[in-house]
C-alpha positions as a Markdown table, in Angstrom:
| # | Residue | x | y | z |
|---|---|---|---|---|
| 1 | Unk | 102.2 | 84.1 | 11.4 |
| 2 | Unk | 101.6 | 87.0 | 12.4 |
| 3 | Unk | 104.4 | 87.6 | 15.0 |
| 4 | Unk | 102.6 | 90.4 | 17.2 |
| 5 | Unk | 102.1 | 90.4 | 20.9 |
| 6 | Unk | 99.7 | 87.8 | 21.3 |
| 7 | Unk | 96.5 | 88.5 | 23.7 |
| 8 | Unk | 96.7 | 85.0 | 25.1 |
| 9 | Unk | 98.2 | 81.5 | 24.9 |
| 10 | Unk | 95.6 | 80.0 | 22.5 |
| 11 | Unk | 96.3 | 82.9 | 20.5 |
| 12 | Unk | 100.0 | 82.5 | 19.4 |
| 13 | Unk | 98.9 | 78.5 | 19.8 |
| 14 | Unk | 96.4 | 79.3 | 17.1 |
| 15 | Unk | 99.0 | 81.1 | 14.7 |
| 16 | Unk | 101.5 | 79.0 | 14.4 |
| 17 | Unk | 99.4 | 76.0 | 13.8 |
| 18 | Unk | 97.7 | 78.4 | 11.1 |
| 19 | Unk | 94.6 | 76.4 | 10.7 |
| 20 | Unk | 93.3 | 73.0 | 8.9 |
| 21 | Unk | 96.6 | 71.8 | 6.8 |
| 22 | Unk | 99.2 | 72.8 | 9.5 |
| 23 | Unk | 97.4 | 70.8 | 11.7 |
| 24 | Unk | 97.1 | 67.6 | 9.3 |
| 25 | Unk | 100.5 | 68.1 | 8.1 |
| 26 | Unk | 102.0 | 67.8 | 11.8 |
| 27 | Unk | 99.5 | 64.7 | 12.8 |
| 28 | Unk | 101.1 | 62.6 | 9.6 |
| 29 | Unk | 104.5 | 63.8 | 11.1 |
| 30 | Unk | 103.9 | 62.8 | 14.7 |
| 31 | Unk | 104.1 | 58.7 | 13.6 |
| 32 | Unk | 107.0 | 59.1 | 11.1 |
| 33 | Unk | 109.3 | 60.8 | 8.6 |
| 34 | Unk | 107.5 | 61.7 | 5.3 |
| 35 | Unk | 108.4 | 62.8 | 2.3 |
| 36 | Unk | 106.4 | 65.4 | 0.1 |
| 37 | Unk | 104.9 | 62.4 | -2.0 |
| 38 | Unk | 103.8 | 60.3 | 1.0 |
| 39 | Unk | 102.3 | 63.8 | 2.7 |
| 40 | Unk | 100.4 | 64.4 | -0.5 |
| 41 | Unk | 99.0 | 60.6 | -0.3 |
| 42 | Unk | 98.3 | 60.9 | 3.6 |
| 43 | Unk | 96.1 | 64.3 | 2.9 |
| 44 | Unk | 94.4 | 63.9 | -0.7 |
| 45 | Unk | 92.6 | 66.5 | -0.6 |
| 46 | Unk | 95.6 | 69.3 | 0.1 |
| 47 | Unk | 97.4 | 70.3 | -3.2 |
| 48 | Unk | 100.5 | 69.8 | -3.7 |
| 49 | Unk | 101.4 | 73.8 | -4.0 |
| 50 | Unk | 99.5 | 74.0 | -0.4 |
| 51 | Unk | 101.5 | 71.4 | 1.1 |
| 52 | Unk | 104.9 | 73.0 | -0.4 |
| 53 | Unk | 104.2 | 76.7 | 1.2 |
| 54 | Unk | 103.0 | 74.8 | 4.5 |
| 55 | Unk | 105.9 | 73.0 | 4.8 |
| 56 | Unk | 108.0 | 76.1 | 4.4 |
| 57 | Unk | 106.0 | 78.0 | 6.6 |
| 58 | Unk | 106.4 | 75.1 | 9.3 |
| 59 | Unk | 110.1 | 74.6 | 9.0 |
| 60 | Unk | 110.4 | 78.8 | 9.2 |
| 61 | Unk | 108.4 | 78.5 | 12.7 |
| 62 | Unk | 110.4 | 75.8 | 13.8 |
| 63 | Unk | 108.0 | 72.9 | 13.7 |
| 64 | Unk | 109.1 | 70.6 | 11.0 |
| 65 | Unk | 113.0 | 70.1 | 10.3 |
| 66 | Unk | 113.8 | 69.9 | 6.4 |
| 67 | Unk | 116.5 | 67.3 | 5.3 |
| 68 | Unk | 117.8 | 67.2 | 2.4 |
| 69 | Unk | 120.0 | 64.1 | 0.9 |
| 70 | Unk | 122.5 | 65.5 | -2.2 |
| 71 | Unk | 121.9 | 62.4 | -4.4 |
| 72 | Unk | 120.1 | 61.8 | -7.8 |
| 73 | Unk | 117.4 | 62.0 | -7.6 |
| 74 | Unk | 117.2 | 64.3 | -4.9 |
| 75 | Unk | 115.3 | 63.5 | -1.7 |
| 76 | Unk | 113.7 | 65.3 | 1.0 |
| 77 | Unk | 112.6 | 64.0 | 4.7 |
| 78 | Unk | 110.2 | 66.1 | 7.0 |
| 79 | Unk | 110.2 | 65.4 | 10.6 |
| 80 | Unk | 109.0 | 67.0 | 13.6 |
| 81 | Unk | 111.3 | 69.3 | 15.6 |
| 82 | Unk | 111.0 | 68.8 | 19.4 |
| 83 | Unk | 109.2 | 72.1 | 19.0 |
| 84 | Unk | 106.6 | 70.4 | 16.9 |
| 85 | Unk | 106.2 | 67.2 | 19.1 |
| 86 | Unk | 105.2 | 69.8 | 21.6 |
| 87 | Unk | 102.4 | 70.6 | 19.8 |
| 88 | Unk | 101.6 | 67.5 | 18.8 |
| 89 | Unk | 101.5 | 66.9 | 22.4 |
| 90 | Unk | 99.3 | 69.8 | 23.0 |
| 91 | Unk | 96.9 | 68.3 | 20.0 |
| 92 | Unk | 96.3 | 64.7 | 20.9 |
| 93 | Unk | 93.6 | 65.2 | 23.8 |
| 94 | Unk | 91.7 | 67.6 | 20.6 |
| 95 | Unk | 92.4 | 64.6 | 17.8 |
| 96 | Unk | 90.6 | 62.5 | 21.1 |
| 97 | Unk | 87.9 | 64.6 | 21.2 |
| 98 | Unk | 87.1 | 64.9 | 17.5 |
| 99 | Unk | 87.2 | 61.0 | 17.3 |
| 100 | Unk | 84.4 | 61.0 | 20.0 |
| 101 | Unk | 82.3 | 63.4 | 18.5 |
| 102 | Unk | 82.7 | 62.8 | 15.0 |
| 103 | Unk | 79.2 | 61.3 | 14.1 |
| 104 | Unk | 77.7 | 64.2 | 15.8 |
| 105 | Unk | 80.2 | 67.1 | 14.4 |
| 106 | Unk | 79.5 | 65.2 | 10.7 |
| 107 | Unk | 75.3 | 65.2 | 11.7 |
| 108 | Unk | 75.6 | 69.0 | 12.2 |
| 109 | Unk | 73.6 | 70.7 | 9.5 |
| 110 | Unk | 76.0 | 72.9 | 7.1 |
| 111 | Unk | 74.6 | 76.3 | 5.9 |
């Protein structure tokens, strides 16, 4: 993130969703608590380093809490702060909209 003034609301909106795996990562977290194996399952084509420094990133902004259970093995929840469920929030109506449109977005010719 880049922490600046921002020029408008999409633009800090923008940053601290930080683009395609952000915004994957907090739609598996809006229906439940994950951990880092079921995340990897829900987005296959993320790797697992990706996921890791998203997560951190996410948890550093305020979006995701981190909760960590001292037992052997150790485990690790990821939820969304209510931070995060605003955005999530803020998302839905553009997940809605991508589900409309999806057969034409996937039609569109790629250069």
């Amino acid at each position: 993130m880049k922490r600046n003034k921002y020029t408008c609301g999409l633009d800090a909106a923008i940053d601290v969703m930080g683009g395609k795996w952000k915004c994957l990562i907090l739609w598996e977290l809006a229906f439940a608590t994950r951990r880092l194996g079921e995340l990897r399952r829900a987005i296959p084509d993320i790797s697992e380093r990706v996921l890791i420094l998203q997560l951190k990133e996410m948890v550093a902004s305020g979006l995701v809490h981190r909760e960590m259970y001292h037992q052997v093995p150790p485990k690790v929840e990821y939820s969304l702060t209510e931070f995060g469920r605003s955005l999530i929030e803020a998302l839905m109506p553009l997940g809605e909209w991508g589900e409309q449109n999806m057969a034409r977005i996937e039609a569109i010719p790629r250069g």
